[in-house]
C-alpha positions as CSV (number, residue, x, y, z in Angstrom):
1,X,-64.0,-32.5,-2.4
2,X,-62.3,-33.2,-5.7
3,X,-58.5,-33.3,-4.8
4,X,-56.7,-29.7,-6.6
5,X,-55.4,-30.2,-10.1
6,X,-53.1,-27.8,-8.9
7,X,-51.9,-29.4,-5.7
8,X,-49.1,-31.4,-7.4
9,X,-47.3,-28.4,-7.4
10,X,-45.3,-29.0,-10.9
11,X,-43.3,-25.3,-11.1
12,X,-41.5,-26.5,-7.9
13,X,-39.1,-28.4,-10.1
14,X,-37.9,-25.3,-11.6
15,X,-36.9,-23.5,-8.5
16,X,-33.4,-23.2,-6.9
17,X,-32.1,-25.4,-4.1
18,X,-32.1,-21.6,-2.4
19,X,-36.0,-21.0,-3.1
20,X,-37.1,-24.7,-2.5
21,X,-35.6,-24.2,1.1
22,X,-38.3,-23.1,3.8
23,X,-38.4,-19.4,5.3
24,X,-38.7,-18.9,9.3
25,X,-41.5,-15.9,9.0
26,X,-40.8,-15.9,13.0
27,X,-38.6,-13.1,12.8
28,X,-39.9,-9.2,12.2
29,X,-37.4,-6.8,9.8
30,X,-36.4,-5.2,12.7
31,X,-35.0,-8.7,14.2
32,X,-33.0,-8.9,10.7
33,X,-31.8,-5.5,10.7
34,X,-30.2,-5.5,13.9
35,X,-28.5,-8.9,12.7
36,X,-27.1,-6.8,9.8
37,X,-26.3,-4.1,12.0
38,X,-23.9,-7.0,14.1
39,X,-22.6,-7.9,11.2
40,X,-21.6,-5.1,9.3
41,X,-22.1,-2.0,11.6
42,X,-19.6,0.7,9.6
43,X,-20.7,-0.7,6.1
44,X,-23.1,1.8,4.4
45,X,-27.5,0.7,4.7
46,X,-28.8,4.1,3.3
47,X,-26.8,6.5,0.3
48,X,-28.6,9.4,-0.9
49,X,-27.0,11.1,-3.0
50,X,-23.8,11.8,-1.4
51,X,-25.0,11.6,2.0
52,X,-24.4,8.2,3.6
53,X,-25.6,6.3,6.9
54,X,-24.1,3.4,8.4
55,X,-26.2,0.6,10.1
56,X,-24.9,1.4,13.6
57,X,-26.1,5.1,12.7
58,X,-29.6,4.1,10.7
59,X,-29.8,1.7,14.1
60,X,-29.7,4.7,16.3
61,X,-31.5,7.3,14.6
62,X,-34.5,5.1,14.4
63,X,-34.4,4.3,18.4
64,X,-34.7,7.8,18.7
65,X,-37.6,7.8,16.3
66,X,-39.1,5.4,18.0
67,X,-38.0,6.9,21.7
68,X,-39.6,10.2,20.6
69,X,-42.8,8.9,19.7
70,X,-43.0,6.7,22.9
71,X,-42.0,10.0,24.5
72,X,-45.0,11.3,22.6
73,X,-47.7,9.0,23.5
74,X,-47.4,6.7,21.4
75,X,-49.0,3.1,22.3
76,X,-48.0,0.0,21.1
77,X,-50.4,-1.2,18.4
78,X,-51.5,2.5,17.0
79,X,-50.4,3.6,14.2
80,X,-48.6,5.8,12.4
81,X,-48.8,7.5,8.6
82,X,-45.5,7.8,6.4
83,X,-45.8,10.0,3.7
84,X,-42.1,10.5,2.0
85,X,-40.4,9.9,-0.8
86,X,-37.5,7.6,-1.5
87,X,-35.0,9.6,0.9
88,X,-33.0,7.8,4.5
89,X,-36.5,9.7,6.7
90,X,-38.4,7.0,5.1
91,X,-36.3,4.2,6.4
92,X,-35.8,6.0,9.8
93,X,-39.7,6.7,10.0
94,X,-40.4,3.2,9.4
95,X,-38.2,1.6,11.6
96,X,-38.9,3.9,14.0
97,X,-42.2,3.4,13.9
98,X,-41.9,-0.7,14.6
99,X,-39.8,-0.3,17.0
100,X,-42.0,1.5,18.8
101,X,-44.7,-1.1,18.4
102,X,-46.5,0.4,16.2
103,X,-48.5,-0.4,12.9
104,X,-47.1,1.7,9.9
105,X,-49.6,3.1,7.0
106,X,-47.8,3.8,4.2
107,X,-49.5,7.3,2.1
108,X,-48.6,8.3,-0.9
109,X,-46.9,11.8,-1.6
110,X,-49.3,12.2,-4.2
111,X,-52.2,11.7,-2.6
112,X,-54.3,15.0,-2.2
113,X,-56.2,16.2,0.8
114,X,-59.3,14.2,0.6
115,X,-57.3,11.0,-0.1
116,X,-54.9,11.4,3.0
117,X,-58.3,12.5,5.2
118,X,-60.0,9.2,4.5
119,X,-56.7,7.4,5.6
120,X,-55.8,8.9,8.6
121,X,-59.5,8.5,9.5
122,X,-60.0,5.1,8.3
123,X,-57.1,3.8,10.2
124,X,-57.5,5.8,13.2
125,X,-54.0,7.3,12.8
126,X,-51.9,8.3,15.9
127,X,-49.2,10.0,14.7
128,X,-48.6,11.7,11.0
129,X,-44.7,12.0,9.7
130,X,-44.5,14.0,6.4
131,X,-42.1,16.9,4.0
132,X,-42.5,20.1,6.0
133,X,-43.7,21.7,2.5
134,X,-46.6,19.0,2.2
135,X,-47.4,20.1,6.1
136,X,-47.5,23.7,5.1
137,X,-49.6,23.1,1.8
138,X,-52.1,21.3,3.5
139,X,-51.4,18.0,5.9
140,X,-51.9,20.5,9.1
141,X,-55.3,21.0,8.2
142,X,-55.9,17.9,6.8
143,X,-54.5,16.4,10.4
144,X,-56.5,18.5,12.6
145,X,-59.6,17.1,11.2
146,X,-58.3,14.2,12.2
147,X,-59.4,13.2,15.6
148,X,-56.8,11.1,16.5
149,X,-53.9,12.6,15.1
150,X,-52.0,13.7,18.3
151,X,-48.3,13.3,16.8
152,X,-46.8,15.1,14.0
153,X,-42.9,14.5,13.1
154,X,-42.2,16.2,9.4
155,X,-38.5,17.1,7.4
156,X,-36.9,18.4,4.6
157,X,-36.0,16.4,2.0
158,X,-32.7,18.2,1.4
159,X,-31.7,16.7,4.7
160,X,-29.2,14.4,5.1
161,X,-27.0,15.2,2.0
162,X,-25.8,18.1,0.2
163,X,-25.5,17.4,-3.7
164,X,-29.1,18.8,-3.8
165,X,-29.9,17.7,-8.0
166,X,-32.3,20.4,-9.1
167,X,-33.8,18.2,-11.1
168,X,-35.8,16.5,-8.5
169,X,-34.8,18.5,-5.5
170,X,-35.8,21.6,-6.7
171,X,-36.8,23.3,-3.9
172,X,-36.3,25.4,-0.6
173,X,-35.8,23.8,3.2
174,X,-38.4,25.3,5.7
175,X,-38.3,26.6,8.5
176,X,-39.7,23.7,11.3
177,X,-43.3,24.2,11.3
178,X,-45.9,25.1,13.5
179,X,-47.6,22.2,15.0
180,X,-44.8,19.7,14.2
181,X,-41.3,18.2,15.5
182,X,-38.6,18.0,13.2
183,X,-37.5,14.4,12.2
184,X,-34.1,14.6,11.5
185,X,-33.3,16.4,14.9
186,X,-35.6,14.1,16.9
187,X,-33.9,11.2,15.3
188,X,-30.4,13.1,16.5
189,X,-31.4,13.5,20.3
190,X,-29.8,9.8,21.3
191,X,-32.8,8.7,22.6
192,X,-33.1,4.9,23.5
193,X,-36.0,3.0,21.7
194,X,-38.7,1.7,24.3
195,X,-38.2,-1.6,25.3
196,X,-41.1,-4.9,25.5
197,X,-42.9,-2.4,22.5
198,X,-42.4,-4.6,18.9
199,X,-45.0,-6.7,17.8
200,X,-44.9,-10.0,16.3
201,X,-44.8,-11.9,12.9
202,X,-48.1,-12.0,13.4
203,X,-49.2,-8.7,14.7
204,X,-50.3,-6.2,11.4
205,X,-46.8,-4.5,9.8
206,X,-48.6,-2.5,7.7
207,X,-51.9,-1.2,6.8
208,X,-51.4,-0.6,3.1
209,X,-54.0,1.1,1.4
210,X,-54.7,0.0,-2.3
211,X,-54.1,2.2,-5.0
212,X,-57.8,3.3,-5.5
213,X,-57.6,2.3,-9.1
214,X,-60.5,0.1,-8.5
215,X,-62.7,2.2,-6.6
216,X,-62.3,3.6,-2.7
217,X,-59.1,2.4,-1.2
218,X,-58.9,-0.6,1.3
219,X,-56.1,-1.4,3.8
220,X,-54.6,-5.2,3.0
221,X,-53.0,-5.9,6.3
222,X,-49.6,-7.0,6.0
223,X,-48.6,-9.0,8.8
224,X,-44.6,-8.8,9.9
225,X,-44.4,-12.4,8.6
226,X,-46.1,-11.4,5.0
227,X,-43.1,-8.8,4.7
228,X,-40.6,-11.7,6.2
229,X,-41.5,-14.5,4.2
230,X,-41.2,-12.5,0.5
231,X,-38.3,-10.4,1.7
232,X,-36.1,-13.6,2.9
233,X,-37.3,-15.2,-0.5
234,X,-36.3,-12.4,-2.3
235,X,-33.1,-12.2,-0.2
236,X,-32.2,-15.9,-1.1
237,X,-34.1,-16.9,-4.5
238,X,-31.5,-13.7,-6.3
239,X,-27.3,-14.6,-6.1
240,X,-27.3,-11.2,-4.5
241,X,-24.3,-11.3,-2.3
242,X,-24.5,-9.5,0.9
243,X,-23.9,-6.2,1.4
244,X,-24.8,-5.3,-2.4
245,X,-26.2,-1.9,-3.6
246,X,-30.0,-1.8,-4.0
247,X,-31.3,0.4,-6.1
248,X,-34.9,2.3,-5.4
249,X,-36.2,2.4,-8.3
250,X,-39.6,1.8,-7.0
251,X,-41.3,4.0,-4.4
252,X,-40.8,2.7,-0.9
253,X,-44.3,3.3,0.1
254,X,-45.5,0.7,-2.6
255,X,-45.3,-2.8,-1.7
256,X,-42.6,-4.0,-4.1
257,X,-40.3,-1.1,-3.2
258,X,-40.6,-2.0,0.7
259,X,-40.7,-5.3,0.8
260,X,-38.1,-6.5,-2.5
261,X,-35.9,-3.8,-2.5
262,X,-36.4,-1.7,1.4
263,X,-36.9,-5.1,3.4
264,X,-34.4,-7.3,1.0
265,X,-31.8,-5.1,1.2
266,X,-31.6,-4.5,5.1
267,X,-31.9,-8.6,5.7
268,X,-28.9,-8.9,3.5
269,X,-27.0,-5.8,4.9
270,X,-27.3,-4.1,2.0
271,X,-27.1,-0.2,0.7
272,X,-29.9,1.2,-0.1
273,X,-29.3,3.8,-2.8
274,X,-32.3,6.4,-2.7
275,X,-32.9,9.2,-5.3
276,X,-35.8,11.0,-3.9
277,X,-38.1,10.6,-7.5
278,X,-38.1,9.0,-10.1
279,X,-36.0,11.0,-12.9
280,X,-34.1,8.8,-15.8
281,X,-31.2,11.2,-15.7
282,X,-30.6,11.3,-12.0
283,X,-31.2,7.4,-12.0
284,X,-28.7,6.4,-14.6
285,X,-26.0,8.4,-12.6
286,X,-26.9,7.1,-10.0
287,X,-26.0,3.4,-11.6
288,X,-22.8,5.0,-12.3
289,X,-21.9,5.9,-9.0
290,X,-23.2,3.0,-7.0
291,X,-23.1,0.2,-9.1
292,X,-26.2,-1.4,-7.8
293,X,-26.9,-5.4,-8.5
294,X,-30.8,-4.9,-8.1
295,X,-33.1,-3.5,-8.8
296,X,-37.4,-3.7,-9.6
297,X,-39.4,-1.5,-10.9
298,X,-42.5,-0.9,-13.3
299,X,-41.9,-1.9,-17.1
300,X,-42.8,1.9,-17.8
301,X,-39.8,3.0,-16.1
302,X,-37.1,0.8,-18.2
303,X,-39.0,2.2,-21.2
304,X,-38.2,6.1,-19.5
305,X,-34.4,4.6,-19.0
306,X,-34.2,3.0,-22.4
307,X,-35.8,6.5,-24.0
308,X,-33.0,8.4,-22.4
309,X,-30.3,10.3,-25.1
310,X,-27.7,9.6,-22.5
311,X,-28.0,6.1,-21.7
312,X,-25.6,3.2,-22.6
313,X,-24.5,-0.6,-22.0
314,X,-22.4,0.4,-19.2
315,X,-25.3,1.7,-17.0
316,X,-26.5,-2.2,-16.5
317,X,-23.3,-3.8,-16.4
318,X,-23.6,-4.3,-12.3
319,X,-26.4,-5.8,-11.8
320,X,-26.7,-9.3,-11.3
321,X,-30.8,-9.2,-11.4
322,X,-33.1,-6.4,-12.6
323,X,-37.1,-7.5,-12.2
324,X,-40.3,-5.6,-13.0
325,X,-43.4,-5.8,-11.4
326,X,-46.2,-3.5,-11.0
327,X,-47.2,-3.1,-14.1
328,X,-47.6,-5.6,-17.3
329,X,-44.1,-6.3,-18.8
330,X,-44.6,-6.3,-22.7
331,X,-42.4,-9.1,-24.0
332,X,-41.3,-6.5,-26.8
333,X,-39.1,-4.8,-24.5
334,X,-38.0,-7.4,-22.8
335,X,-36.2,-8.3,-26.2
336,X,-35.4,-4.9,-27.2
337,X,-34.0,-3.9,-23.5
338,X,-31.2,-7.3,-23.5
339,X,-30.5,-6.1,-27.4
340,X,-29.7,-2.5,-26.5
341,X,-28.8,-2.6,-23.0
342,X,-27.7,-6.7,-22.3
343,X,-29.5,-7.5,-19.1
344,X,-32.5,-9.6,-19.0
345,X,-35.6,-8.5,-17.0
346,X,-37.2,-10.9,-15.1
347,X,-40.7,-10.9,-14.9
348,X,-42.8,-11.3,-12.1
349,X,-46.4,-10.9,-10.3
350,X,-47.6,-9.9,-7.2
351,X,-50.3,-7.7,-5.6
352,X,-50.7,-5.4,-2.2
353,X,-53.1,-8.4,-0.9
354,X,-50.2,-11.0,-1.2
355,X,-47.1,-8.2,-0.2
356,X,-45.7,-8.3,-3.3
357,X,-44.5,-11.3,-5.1
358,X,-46.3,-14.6,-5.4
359,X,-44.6,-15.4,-8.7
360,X,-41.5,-14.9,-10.4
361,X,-38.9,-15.9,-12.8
362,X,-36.9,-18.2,-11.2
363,X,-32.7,-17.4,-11.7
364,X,-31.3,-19.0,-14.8
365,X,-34.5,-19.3,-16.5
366,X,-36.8,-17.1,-18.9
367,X,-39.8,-16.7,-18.9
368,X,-41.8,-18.6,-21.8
369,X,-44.1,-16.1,-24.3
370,X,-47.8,-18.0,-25.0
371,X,-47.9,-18.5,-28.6
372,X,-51.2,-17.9,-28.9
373,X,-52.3,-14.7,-26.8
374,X,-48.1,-13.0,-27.3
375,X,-48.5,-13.1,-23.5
376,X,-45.0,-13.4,-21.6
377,X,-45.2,-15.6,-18.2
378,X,-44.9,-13.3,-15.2
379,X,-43.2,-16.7,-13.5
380,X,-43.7,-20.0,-11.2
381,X,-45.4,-19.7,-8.2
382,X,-43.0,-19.3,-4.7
383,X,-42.7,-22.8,-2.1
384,X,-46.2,-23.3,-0.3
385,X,-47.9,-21.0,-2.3
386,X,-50.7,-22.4,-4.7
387,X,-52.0,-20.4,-7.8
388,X,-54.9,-21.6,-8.5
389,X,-57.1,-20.7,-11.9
390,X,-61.1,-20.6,-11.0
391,X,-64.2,-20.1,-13.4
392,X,-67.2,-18.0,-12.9
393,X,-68.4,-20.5,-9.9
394,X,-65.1,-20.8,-8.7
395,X,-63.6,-24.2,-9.6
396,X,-60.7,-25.0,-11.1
397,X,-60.3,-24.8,-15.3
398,X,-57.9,-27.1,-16.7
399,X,-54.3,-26.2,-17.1
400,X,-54.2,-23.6,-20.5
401,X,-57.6,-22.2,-19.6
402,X,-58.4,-18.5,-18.7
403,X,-59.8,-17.9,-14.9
404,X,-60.0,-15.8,-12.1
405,X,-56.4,-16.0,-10.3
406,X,-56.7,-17.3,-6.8
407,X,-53.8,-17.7,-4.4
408,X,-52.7,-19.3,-1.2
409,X,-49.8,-18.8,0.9
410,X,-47.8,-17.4,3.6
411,X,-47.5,-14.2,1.9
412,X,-51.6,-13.3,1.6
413,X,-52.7,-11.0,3.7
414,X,-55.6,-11.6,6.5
415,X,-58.1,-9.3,5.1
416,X,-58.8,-5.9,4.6
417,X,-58.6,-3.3,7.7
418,X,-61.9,-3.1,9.4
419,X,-63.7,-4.3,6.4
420,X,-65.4,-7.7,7.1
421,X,-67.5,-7.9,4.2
422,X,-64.7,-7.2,1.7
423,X,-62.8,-9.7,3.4
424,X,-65.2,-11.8,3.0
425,X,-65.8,-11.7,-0.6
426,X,-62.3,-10.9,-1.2
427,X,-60.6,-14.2,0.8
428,X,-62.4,-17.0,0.8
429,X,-61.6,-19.2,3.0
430,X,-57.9,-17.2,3.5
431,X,-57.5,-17.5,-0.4
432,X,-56.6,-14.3,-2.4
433,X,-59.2,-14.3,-5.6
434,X,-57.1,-11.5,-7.3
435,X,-59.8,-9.9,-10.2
436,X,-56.9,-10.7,-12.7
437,X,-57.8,-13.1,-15.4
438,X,-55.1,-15.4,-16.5
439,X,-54.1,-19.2,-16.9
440,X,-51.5,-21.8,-16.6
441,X,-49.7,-24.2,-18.4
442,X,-48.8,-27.7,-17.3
443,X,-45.5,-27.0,-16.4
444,X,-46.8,-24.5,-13.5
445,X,-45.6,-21.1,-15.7
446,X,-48.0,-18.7,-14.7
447,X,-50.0,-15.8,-17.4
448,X,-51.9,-12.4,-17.0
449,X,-54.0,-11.8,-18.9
450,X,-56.1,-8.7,-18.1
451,X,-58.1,-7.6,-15.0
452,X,-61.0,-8.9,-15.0
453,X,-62.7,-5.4,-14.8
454,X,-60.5,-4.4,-17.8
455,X,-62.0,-6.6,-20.2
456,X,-63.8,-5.4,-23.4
457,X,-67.1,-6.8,-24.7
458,X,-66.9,-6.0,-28.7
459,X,-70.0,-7.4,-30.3
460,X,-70.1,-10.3,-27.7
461,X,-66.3,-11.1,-28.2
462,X,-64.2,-10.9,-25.1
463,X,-61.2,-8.5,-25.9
464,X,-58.2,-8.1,-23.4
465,X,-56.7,-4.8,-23.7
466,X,-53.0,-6.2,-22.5
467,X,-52.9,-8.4,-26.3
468,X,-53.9,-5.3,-28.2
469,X,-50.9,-3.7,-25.8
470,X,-48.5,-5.9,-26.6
471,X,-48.8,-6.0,-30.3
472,X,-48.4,-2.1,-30.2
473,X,-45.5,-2.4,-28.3
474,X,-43.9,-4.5,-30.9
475,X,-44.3,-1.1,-33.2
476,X,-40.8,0.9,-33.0
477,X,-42.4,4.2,-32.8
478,X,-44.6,3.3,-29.7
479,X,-43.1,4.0,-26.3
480,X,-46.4,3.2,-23.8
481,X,-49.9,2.2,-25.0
482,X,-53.0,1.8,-23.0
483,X,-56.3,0.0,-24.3
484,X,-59.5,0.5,-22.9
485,X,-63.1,0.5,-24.2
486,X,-65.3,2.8,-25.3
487,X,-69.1,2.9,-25.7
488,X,-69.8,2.2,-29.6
489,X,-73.8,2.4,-30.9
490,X,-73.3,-0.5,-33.0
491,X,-70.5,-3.0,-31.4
492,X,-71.9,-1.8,-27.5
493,X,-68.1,-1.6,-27.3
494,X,-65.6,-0.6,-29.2
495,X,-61.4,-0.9,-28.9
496,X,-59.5,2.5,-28.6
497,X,-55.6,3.1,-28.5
498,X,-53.8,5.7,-26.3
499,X,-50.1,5.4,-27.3
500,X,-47.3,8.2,-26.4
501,X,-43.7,7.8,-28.5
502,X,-40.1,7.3,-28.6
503,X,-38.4,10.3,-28.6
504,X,-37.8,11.3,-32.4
505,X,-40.7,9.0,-33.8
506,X,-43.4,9.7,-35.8
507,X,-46.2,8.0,-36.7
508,X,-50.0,8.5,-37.7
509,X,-52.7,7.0,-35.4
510,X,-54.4,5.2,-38.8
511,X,-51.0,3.8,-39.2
512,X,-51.2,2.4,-35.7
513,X,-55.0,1.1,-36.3
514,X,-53.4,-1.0,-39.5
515,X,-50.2,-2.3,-38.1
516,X,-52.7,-3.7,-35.2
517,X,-55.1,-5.1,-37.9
518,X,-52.7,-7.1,-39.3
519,X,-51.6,-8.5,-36.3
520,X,-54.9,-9.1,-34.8
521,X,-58.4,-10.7,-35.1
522,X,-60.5,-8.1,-36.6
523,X,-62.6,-7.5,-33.7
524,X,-59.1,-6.9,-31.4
525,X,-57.6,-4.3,-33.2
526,X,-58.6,-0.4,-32.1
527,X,-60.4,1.4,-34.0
528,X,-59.8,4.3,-32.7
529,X,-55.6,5.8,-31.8
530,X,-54.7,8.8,-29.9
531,X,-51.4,9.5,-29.4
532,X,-50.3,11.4,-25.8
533,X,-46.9,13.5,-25.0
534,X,-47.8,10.8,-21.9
535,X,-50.1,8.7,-20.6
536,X,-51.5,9.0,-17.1
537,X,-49.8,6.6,-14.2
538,X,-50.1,5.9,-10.6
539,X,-47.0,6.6,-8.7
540,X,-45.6,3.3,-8.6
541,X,-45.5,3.5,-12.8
542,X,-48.9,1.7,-13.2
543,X,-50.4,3.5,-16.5
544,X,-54.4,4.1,-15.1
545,X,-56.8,3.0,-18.0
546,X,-59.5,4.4,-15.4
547,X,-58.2,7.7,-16.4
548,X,-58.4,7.4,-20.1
549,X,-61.4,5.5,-20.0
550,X,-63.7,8.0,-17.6
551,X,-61.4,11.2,-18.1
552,X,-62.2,14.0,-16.2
């Protein structure tokens, strides 16, 4: 076998003494929360609003989480559903739930009936912890069909602070359903968590489900040590001291929000400041108040921050680090967001399959912008992981030529929940081929491109929507842009535009169509510009091209 042009590992010169140095995944989360709990048991881990919970409290709330559902039935190895928002029940659920020994599958709130069914089916759920009014609307039923749902815990979101913000608490507390137990008073009974019940950094943390942007979701297993390994690299690769404000800006049942800011911030006895939603008002208050020094989310929530009237300087001056991932990072407002606002956002790339990050800016460096494609680097790969960029038959192109992304590491996942085939095809031989097209230079900085799916075919030229996106967000009108293609009788494809605005801005879509033509080849630019109030996103900010390719 020819010996890996990309073995040599050349990005490991840029890294910090701190991110060179190797991570013990032997440890779970729970093993380094209860060290944070020793060592700082009065200081704050969850703030919501203006309720607050200590680590000795958030310690014993969750053993009587986890005490209830051993109470319950619960065996070690099942698993149990977490459907919440960014509120302390999601932190007390999930630790809850390991501590009982079980497997956690994370749901998304906006998930509708048919999407949680398939779930709670696929993964054989056990028990089911949800809002009381998503249980009313329609998780009961959803449940019952269920055969192996026996355990239902659900709560009010107003719980556990009183400041109740209309503006994304909006909204009346329930009675305690039918059918269910009530978290919050469950996790104030004082029972003791079971003991001999966690599992291993080895044993399956979570079964995540992939967005479904690509087709029917899959569960990546995340192993304890997948969440261990990127949490304690995210814990020392940032100068985040310990017991720094974390801000949620990502949703905690997405990948990046529990494992960089959820799993970070508890091994570094950290606050975790939660804000239910996403809402740019509530979060730059929040930045007030708390004065967070991290935070990640997707690039199309710093444009929502940027965008608000209210915002200023002053509501970035704390942080220390501020990274986006998720979603492509345009380098546009990168620039614009350090002119207007000072800090610096640090790029970075990662998927469900390899819990979160696999690359990333490393600290005192910036990421380099191709000059050919506009594309900004999304960062280095981490210690003992290798990026590797594959052709059509899957062997390595030369350093600066476009592939399929492949990676390896102690992050990647095993494979895909019950799903041998997929697994298969998906990890060969334990290697991650991603779907993302991208390349690398010699210096190991790693560059998206597109997913592979994503790519447009416009009389026999390849056209990747994300340049088309980047050079519209260069346009001071445009706020988000999409690109996808569309069937055309003569090109077979042809490039359309869906751009939404800055508040205040006006522009015509021909306008759009010529400030891309002079900026691009002339079979790149779109011929065809809609502009949008806003463009459709999955929960965790990614803007879903499916939907304005195929709308409904």
């Amino acid at each position: 076998m020819t010996e890996s042009i990309y073995a040599a590992k050349p990005w490991i010169s840029l890294l910090s003494e701190a991110q060179r140095a190797p991570v013990d995944p032997a440890e779970t989360l729970v093993h380094a929360f209860r060290a944070s709990v020793a060592r700082s048991p009065g200081h704050p881990a969850l703030a919501y609003f203006d309720g607050r919970l200590s680590y000795r409290e958030t310690d014993a709330l969750s053993d009587s989480v986890a005490g209830h559902l051993a109470a319950e039935g619960l065996e070690r190895g099942d698993r149990v559903a977490i459907m919440l928002q960014n509120t302390p029940q999601f932190v007390l659920a999930l630790l809850g739930a390991w501590k009982a020994g079980a497997t956690v599958v994370p749901l998304n709130p906006m998930y509708k009936s048919g999407e949680v069914g398939h779930v709670l089916k696929d993964a054989e759920v056990t028990a089911l912890i949800c809002a009381d009014r998503a249980w009313e609307a329609y998780l009961r039923d959803t449940a019952a069909a269920a055969p192996t749902v026996r355990i239902a815990l659900t709560t009010s979101e107003l719980d556990l602070q009183t400041q109740s913000d209309e503006r994304v608490l909006g909204f009346e507390r329930l009675p305690v359903p039918e059918g269910a137990d009530d978290l919050v008073a469950v996790a104030r009974q004082g029972l003791g968590a079971p003991q001999g019940r966690e599992l291993g950094s080895a044993d399956v943390a979570l079964i995540s489900y992939t967005s479904g942007t690509s087709g029917t979701p899959k569960g990546a297993m995340n192993s304890h040590g997948n969440v261990m390994i990127n949490a304690e690299r995210q814990r020392t690769g940032h100068p985040i001291a310990e017991g720094s404000s974390y801000f949620a800006l990502a949703p905690l049942f997405h990948i990046t929000g529990m494992v960089c800011q959820l799993a970070a911030c508890l091994a570094n006895a950290g606050t975790l400041v939660l804000t239910y939603r996403f809402h740019p008002g509530v979060v730059l208050e929040a930045f007030t108040e708390h004065r967070p020094a991290y935070t990640v989310g997707p690039s199309t929530a710093f444009m929502a921050l940027a965008a608000h009237p209210g915002v200023t300087p002053e509501h970035f001056s704390s942080f220390q680090v501020i990274s986006s991932g998720g979603a492509p990072l345009p380098p546009a407002l990168v620039e614009k967001f350090r002119a207007g606002f000072g800090p610096y956002i640090r790029n970075g790339y990662g998927l469900t399959e390899c819990t979160a990050p696999c690359a990333s800016v490393p600290p005192e460096r910036e990421a380099p912008v191709d000059p050919v494609s506009g594309t900004l680097s999304v960062g280095v790969p981490g210690p003992d992981t290798v990026v590797r960029i594959l052709d059509e038959n899957g062997s390595e192109v030369p350093f600066g030529e476009q592939g399929e992304i492949a990676v390896r590491g102690p992050q990647v996942v095993s494979g895909y929940w019950r799903l041998p085939e997929a697994t298969a095809i998906a990890f060969p031989d334990g290697e991650l081929r991603t779907g993302d097209i991208g390349f690398m230079d010699s210096e190991g900085w790693l560059y998206v491109v597109d997913r592979k799916k994503d790519m447009i075919n416009a009389s026999g030229f390849k056209v990747w929507p994300r340049e088309v996106e980047d050079v519209l967000y260069t346009h001071p009108a445009v706020r988000e842009a999409a690109v996808v293609g569309v069937p055309d009788a003569y090109r077979g494809e042809t490039v359309r535009a869906y751009v939404s605005l800055r508040p205040g801005a006006t522009v015509e879509p021909e306008e759009l169509g010529v400030y891309c033509k002079e900026r691009l080849a002339a079979y790149k630019y779109p011929r065809e510009v809609e502009i949008l109030a806003e463009l459709p996103k999955t929960a965790s900010g990614k803007i879903l091209r499916r939907e304005l390719r195929f709308p409904r």
